[in-house]
mmCIF file of the N, C-alpha and C atoms, coordinates in Angstrom:
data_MODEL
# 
_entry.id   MODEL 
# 
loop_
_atom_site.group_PDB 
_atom_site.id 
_atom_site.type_symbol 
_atom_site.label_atom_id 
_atom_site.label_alt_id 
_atom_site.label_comp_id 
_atom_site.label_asym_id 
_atom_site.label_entity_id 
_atom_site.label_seq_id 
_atom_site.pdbx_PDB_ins_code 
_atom_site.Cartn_x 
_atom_site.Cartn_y 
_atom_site.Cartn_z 
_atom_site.occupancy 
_atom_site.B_iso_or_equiv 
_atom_site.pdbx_formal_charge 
_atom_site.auth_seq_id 
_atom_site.auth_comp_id 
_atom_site.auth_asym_id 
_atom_site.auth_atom_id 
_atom_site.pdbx_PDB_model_num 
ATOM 1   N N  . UNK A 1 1  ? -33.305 -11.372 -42.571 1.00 0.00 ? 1  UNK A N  1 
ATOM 2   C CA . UNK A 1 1  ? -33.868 -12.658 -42.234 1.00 0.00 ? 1  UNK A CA 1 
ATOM 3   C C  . UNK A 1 1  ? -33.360 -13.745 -43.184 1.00 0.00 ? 1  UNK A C  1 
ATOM 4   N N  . UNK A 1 2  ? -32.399 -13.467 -43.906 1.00 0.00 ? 2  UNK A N  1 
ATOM 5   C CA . UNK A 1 2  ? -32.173 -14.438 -44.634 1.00 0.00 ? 2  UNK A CA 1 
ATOM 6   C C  . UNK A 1 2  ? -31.316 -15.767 -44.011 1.00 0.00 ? 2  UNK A C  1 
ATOM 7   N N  . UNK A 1 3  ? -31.018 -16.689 -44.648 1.00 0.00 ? 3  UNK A N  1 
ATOM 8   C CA . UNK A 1 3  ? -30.884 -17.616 -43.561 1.00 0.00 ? 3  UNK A CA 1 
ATOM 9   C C  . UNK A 1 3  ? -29.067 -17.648 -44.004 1.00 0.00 ? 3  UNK A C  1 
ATOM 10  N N  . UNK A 1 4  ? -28.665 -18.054 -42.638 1.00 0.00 ? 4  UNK A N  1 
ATOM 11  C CA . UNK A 1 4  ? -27.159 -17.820 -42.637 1.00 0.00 ? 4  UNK A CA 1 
ATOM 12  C C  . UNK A 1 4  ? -26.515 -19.288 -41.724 1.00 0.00 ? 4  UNK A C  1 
ATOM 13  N N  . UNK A 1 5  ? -26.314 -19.067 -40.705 1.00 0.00 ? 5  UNK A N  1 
ATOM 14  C CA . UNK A 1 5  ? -26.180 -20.571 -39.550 1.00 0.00 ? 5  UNK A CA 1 
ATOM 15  C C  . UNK A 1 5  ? -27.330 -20.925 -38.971 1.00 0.00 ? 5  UNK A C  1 
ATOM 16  N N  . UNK A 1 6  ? -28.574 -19.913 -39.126 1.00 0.00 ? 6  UNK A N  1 
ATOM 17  C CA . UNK A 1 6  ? -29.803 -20.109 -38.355 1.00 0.00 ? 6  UNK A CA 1 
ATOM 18  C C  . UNK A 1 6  ? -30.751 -19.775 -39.797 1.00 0.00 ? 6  UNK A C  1 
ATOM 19  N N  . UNK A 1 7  ? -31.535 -20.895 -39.509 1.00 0.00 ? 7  UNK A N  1 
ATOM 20  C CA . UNK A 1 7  ? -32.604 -21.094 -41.064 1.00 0.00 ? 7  UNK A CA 1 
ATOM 21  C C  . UNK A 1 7  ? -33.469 -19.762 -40.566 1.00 0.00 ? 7  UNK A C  1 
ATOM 22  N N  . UNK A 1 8  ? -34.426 -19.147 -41.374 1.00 0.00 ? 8  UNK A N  1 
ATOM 23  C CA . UNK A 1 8  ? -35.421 -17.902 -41.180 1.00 0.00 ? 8  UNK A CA 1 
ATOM 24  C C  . UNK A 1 8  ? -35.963 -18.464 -40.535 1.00 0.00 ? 8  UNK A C  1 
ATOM 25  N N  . UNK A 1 9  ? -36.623 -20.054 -40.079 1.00 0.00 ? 9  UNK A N  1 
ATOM 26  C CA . UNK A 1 9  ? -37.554 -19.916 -38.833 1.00 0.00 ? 9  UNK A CA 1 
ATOM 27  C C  . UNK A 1 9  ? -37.310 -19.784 -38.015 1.00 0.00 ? 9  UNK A C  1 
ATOM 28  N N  . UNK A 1 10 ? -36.118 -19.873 -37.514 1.00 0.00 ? 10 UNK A N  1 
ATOM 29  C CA . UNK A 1 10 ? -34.950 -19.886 -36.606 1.00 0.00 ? 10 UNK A CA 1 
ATOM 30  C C  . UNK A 1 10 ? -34.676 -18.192 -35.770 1.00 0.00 ? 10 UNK A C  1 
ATOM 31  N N  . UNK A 1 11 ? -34.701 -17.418 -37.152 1.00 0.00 ? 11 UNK A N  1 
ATOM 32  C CA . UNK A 1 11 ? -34.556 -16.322 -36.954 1.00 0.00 ? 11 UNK A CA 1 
ATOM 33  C C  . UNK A 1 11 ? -36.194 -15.598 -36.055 1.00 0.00 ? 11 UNK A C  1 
ATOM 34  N N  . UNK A 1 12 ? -37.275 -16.000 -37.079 1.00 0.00 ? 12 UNK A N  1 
ATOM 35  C CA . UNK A 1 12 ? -38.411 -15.531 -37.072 1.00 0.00 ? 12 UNK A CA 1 
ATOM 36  C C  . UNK A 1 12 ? -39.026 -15.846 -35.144 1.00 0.00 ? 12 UNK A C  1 
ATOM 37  N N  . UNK A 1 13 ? -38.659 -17.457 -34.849 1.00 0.00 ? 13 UNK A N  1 
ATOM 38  C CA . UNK A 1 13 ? -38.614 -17.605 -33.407 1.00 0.00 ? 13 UNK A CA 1 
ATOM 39  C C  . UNK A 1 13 ? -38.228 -16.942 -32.282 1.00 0.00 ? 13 UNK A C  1 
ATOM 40  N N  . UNK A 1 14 ? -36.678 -16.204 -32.865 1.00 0.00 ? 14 UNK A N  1 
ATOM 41  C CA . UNK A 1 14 ? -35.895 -15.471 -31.839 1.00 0.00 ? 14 UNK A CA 1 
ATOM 42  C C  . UNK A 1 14 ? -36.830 -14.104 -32.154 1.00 0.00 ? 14 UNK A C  1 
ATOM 43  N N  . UNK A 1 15 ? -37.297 -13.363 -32.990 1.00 0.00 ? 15 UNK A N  1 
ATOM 44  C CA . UNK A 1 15 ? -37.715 -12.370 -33.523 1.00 0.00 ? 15 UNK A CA 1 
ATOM 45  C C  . UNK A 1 15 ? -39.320 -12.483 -32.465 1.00 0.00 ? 15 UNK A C  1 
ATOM 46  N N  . UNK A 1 16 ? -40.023 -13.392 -32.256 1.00 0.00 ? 16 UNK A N  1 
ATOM 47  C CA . UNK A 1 16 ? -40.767 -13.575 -31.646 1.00 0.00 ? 16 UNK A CA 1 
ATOM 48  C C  . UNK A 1 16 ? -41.093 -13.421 -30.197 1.00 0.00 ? 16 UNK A C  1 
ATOM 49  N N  . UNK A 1 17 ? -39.930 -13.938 -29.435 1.00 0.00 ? 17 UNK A N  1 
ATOM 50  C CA . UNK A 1 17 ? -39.274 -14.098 -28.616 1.00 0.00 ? 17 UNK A CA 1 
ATOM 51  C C  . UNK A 1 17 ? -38.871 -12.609 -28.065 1.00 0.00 ? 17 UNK A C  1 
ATOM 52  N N  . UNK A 1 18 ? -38.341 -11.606 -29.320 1.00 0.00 ? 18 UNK A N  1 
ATOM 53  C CA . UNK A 1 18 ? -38.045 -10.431 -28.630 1.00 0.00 ? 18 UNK A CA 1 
ATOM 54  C C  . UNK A 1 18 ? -38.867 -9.659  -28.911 1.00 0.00 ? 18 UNK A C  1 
ATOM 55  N N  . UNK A 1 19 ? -40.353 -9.468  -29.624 1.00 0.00 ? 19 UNK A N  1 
ATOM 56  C CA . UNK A 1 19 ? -41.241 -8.432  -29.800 1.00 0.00 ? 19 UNK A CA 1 
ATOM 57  C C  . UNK A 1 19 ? -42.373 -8.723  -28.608 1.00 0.00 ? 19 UNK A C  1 
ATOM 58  N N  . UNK A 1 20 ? -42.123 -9.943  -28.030 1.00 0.00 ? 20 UNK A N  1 
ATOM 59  C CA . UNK A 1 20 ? -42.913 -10.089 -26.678 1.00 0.00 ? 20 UNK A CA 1 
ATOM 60  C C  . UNK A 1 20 ? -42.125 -9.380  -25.458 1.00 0.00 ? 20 UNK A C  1 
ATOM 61  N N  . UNK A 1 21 ? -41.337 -9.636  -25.362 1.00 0.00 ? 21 UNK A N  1 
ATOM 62  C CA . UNK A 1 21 ? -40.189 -8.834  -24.548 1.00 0.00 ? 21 UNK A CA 1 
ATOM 63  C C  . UNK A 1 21 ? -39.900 -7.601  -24.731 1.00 0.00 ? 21 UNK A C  1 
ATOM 64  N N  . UNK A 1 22 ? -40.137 -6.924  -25.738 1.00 0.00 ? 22 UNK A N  1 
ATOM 65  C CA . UNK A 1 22 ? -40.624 -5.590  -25.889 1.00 0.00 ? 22 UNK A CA 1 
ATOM 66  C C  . UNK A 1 22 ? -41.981 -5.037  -25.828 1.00 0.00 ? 22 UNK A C  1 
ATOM 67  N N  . UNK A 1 23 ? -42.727 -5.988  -25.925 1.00 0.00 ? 23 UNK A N  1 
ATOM 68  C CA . UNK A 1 23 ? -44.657 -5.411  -25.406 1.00 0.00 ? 23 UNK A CA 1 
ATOM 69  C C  . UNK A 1 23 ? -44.811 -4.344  -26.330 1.00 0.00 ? 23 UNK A C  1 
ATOM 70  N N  . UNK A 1 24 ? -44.484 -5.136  -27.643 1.00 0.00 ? 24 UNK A N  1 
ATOM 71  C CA . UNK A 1 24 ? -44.973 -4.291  -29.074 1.00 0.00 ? 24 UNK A CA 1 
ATOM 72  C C  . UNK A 1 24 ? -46.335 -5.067  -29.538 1.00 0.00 ? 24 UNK A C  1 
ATOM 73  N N  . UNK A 1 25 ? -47.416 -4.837  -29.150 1.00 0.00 ? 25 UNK A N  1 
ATOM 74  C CA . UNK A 1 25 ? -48.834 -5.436  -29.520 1.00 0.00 ? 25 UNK A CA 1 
ATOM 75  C C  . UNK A 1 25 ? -48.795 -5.296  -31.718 1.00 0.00 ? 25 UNK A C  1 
ATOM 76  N N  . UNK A 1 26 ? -48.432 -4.412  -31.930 1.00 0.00 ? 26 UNK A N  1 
ATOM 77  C CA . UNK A 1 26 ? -48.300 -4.288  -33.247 1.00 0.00 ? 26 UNK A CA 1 
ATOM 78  C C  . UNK A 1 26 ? -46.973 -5.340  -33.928 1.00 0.00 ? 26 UNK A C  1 
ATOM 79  N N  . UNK A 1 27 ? -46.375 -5.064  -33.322 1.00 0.00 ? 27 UNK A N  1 
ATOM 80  C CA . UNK A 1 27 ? -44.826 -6.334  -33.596 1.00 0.00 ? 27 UNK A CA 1 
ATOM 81  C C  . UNK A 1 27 ? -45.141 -7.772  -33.646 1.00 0.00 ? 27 UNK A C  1 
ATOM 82  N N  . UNK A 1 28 ? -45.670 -7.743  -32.392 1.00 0.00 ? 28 UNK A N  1 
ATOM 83  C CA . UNK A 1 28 ? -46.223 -9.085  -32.477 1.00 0.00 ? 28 UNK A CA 1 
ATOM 84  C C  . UNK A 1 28 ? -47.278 -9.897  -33.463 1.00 0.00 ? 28 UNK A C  1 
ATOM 85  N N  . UNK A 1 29 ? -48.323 -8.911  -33.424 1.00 0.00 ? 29 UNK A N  1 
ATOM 86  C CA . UNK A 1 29 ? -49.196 -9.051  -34.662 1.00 0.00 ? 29 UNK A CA 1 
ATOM 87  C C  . UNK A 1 29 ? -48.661 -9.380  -35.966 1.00 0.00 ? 29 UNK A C  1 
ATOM 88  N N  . UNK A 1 30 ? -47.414 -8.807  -36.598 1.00 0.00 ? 30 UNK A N  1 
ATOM 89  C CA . UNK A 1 30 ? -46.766 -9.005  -37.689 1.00 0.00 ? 30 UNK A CA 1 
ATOM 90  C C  . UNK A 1 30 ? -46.501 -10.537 -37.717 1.00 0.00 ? 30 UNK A C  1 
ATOM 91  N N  . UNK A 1 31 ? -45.017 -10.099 -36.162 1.00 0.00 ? 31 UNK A N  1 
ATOM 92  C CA . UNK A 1 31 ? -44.062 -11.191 -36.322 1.00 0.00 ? 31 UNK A CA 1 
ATOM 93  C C  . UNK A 1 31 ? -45.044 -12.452 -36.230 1.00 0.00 ? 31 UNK A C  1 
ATOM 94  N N  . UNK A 1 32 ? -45.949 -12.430 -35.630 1.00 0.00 ? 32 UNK A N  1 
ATOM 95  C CA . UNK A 1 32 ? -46.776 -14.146 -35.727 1.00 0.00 ? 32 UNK A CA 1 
ATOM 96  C C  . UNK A 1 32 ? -47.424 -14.303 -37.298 1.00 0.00 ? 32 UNK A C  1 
ATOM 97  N N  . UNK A 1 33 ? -47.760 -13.569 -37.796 1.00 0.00 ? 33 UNK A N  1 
ATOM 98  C CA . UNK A 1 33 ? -48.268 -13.505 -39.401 1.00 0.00 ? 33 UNK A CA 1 
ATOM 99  C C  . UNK A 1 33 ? -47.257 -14.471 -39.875 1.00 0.00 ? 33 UNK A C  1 
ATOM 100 N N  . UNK A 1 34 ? -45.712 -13.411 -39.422 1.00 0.00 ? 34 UNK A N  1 
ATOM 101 C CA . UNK A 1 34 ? -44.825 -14.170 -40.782 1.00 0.00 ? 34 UNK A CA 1 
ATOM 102 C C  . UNK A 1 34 ? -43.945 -15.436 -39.905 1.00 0.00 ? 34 UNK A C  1 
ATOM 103 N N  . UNK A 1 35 ? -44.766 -15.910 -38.581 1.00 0.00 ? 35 UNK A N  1 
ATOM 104 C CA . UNK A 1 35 ? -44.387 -17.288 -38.063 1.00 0.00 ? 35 UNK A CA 1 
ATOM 105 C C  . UNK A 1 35 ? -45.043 -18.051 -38.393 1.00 0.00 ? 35 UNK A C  1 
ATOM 106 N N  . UNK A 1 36 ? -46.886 -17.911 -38.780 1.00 0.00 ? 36 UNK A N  1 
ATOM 107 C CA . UNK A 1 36 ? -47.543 -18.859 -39.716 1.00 0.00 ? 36 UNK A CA 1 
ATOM 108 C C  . UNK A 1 36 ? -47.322 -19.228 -41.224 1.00 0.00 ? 36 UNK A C  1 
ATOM 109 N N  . UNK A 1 37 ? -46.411 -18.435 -41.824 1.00 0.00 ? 37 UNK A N  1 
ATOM 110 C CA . UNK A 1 37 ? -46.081 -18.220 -43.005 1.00 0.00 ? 37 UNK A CA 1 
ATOM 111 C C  . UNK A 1 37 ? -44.886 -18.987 -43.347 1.00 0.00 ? 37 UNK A C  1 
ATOM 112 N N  . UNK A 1 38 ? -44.477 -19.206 -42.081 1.00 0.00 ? 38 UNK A N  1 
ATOM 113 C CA . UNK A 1 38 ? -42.687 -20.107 -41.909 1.00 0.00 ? 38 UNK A CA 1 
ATOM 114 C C  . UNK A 1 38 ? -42.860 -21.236 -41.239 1.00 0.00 ? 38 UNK A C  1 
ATOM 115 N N  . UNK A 1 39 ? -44.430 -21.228 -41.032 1.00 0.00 ? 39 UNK A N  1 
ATOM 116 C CA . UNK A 1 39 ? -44.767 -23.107 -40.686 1.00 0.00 ? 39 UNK A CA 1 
ATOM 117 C C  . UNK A 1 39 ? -44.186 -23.301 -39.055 1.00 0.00 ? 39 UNK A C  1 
ATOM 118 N N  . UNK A 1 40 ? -44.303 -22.490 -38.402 1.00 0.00 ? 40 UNK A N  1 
ATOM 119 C CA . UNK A 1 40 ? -43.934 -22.582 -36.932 1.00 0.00 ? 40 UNK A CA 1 
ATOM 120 C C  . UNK A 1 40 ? -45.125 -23.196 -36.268 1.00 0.00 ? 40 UNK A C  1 
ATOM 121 N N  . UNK A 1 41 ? -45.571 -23.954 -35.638 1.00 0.00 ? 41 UNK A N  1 
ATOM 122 C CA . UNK A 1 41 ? -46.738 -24.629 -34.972 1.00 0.00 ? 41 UNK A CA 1 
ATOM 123 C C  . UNK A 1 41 ? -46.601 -23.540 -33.549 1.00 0.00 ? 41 UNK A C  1 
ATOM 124 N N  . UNK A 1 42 ? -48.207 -23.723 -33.296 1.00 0.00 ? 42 UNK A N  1 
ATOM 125 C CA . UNK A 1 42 ? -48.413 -23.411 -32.269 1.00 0.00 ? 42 UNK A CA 1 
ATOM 126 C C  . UNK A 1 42 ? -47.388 -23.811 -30.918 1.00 0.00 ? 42 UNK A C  1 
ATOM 127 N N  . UNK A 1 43 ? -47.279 -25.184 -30.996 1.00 0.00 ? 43 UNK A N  1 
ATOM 128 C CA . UNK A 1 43 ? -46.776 -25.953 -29.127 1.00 0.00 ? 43 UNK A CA 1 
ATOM 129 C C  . UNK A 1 43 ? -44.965 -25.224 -29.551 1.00 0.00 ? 43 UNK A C  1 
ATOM 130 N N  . UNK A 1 44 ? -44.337 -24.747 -30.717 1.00 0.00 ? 44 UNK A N  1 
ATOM 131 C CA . UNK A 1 44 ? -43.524 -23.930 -30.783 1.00 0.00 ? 44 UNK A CA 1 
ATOM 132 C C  . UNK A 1 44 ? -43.523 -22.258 -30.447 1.00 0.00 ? 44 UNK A C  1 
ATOM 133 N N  . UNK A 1 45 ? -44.311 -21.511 -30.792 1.00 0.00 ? 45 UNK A N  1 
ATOM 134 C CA . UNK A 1 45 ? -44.715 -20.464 -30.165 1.00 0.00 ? 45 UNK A CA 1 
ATOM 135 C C  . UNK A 1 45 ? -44.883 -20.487 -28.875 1.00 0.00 ? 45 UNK A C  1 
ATOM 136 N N  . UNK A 1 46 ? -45.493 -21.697 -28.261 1.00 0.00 ? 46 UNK A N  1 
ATOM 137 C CA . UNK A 1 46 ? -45.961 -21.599 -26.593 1.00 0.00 ? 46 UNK A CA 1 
ATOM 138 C C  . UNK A 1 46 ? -44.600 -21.596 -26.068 1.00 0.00 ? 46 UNK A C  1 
ATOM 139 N N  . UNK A 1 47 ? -43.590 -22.174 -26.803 1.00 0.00 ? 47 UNK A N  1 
ATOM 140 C CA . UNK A 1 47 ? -42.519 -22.600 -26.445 1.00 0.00 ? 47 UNK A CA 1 
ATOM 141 C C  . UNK A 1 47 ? -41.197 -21.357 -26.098 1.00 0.00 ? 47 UNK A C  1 
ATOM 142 N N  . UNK A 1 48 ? -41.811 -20.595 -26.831 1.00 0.00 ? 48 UNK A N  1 
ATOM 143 C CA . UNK A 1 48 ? -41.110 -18.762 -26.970 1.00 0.00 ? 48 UNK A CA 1 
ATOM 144 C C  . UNK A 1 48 ? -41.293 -18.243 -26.277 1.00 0.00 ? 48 UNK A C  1 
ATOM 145 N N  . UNK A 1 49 ? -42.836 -18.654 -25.669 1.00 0.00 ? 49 UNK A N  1 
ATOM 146 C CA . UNK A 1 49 ? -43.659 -18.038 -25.161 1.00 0.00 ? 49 UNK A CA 1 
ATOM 147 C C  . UNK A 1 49 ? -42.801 -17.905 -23.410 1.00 0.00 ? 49 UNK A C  1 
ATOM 148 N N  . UNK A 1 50 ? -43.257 -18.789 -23.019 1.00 0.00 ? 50 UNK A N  1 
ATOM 149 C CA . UNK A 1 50 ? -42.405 -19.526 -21.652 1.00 0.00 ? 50 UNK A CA 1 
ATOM 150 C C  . UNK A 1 50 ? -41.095 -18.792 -21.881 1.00 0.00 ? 50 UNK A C  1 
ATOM 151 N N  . UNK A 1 51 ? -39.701 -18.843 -22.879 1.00 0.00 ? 51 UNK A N  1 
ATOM 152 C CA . UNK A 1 51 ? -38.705 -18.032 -22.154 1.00 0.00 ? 51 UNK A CA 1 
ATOM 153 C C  . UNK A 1 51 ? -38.951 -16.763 -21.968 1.00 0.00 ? 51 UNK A C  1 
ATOM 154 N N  . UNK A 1 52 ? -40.287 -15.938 -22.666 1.00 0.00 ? 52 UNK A N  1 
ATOM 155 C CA . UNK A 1 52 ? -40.223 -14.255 -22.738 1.00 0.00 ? 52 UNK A CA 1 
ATOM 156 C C  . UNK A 1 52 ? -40.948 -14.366 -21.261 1.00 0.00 ? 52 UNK A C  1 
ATOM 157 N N  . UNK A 1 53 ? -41.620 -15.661 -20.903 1.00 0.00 ? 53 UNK A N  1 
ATOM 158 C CA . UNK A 1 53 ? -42.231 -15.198 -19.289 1.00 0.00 ? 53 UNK A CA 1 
ATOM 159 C C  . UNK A 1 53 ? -41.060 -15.490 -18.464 1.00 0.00 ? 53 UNK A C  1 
ATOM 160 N N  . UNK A 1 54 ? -40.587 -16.699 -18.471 1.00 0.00 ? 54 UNK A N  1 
ATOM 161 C CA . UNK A 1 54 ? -39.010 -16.819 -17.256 1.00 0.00 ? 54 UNK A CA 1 
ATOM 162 C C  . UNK A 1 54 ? -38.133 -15.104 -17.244 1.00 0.00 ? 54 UNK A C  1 
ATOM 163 N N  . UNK A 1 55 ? -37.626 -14.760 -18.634 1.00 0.00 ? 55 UNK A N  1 
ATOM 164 C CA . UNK A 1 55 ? -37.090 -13.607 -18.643 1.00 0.00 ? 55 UNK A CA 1 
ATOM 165 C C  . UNK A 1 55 ? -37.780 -12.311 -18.384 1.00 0.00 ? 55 UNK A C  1 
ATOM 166 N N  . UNK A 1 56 ? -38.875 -12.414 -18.340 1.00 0.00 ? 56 UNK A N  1 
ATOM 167 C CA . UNK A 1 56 ? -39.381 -10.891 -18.392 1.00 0.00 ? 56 UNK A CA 1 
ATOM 168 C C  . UNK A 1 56 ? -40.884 -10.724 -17.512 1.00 0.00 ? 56 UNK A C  1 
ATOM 169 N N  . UNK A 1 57 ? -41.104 -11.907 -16.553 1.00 0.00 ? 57 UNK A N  1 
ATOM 170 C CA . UNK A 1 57 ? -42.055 -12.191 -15.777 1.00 0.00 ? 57 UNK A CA 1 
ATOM 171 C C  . UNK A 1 57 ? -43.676 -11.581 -16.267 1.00 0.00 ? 57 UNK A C  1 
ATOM 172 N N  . UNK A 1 58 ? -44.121 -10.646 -15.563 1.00 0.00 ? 58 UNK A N  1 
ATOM 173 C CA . UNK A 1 58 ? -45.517 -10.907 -15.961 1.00 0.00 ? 58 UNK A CA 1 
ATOM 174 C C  . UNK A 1 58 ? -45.977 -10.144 -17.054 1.00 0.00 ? 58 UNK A C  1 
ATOM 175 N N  . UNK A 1 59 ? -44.896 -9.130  -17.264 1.00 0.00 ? 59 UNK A N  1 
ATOM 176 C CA . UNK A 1 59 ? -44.927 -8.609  -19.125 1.00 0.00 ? 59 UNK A CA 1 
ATOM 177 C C  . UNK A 1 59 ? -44.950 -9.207  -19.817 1.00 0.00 ? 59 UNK A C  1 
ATOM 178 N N  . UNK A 1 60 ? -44.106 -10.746 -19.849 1.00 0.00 ? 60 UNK A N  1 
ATOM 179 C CA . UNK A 1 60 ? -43.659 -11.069 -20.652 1.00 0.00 ? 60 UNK A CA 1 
ATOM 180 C C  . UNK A 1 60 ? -45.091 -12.416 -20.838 1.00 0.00 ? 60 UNK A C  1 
ATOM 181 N N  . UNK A 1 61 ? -45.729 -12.241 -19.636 1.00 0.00 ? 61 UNK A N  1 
ATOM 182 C CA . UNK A 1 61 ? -47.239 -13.384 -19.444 1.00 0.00 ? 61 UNK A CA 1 
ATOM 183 C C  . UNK A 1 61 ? -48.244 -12.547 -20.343 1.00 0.00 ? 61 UNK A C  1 
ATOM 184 N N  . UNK A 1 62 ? -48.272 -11.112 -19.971 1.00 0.00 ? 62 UNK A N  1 
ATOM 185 C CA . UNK A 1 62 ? -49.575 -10.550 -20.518 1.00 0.00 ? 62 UNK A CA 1 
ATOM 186 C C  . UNK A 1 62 ? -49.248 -10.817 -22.660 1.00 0.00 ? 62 UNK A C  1 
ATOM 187 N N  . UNK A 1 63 ? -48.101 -9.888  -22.796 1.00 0.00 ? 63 UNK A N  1 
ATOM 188 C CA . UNK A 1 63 ? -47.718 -10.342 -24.370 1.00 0.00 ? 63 UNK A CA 1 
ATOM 189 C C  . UNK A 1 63 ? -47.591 -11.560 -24.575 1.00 0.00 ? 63 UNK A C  1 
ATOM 190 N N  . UNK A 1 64 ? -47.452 -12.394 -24.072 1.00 0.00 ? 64 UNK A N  1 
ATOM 191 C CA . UNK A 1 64 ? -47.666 -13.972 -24.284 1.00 0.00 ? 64 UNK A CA 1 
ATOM 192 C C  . UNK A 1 64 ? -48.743 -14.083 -24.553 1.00 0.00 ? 64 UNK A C  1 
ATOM 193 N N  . UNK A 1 65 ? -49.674 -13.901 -23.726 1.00 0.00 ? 65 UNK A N  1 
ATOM 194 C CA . UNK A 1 65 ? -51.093 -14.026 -23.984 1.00 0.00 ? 65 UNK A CA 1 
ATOM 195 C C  . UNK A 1 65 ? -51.957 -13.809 -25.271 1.00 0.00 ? 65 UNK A C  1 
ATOM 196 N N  . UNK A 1 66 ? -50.827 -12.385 -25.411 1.00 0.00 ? 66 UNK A N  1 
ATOM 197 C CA . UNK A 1 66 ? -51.608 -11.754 -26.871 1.00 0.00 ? 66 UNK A CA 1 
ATOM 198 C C  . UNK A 1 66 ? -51.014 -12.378 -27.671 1.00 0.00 ? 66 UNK A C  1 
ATOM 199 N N  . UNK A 1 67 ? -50.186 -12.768 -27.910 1.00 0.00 ? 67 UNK A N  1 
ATOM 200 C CA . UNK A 1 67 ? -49.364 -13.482 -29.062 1.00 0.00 ? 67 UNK A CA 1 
ATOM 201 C C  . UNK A 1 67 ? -50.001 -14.671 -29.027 1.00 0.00 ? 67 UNK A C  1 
ATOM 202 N N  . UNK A 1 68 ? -50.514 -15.615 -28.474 1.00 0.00 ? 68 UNK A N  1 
ATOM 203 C CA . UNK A 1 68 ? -51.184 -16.780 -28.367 1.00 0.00 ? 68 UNK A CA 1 
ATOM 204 C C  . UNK A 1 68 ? -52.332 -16.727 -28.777 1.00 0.00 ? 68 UNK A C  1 
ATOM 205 N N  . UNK A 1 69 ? -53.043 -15.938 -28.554 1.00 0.00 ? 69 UNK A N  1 
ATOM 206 C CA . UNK A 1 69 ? -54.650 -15.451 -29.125 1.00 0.00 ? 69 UNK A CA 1 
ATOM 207 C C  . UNK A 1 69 ? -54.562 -14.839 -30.372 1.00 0.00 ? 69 UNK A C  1 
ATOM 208 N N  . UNK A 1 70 ? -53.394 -14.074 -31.108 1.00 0.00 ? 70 UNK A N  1 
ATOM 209 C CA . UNK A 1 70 ? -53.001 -13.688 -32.118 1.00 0.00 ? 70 UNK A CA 1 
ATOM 210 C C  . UNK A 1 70 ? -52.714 -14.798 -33.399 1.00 0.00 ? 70 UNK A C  1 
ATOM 211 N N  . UNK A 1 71 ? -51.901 -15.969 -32.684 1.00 0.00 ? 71 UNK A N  1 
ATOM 212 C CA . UNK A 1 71 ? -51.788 -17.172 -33.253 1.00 0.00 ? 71 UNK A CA 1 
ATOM 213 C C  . UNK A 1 71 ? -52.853 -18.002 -33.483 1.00 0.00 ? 71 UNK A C  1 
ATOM 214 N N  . UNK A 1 72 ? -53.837 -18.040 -32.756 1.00 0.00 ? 72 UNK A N  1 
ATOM 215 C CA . UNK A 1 72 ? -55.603 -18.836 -32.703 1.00 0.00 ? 72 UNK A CA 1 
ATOM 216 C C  . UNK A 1 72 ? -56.206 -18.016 -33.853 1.00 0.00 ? 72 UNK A C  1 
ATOM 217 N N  . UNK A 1 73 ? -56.203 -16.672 -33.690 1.00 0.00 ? 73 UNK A N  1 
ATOM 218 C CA . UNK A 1 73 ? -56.819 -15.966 -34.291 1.00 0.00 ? 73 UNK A CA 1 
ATOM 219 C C  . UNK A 1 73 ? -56.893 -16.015 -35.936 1.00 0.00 ? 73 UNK A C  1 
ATOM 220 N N  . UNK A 1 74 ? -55.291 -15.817 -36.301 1.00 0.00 ? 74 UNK A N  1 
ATOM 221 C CA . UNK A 1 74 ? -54.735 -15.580 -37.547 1.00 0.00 ? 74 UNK A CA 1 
ATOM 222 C C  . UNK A 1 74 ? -55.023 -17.422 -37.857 1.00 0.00 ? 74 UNK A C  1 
ATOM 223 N N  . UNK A 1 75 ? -54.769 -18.791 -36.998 1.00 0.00 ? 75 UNK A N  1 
ATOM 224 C CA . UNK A 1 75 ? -55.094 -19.768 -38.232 1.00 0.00 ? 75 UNK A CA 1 
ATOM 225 C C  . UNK A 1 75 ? -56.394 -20.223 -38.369 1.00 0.00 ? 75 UNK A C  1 
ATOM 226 N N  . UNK A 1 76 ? -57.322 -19.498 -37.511 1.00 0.00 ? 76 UNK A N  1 
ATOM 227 C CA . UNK A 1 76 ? -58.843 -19.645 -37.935 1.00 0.00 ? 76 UNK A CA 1 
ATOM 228 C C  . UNK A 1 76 ? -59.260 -19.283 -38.993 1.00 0.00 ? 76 UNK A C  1 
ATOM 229 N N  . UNK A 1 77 ? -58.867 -18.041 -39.858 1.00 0.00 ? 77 UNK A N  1 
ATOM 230 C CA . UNK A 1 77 ? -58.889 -17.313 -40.886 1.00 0.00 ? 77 UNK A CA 1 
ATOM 231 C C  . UNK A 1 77 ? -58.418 -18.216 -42.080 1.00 0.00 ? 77 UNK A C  1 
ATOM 232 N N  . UNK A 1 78 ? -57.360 -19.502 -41.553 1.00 0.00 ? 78 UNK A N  1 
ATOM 233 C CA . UNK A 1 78 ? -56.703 -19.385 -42.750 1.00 0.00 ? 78 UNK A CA 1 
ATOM 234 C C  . UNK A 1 78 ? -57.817 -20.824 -43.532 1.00 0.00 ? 78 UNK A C  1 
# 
């Protein structure tokens, strides 16, 4: 993740992007930890969110979902 032509949030977005698209409920849980940690806003996540549903239709709606409620979740805490 270190940053190279694409800064780590950069990375951490695409990383986001593909643990929804894999329907890793545990992946996701992480990878959004260390997207609040890299200052990614929410209306950016929604934004990930939408290509893992265009690409991967209603898998990619249900892990959306969780990743969105994962994101509510984790900055209530903070």
């Amino acid at each position: 993740m270190k940053e190279g032509d694409l800064t780590s949030r950069e990375k951490t977005l695409v990383a986001l992007g593909i643990v929804i698209s894999k329907q890793c409920g545990d992946c996701i849980l992480s990878w959004v930890g260390t997207a609040i940690e890299e200052g990614i806003t929410f209306e950016e996540l929604v934004e990930v969110c939408g290509v893992a549903i265009l690409l991967n239709g209603g898998p990619g709606a249900a892990y959306s979902c969780q990743a969105v409620e994962t994101y509510q979740e984790l900055k209530e805490e903070d």
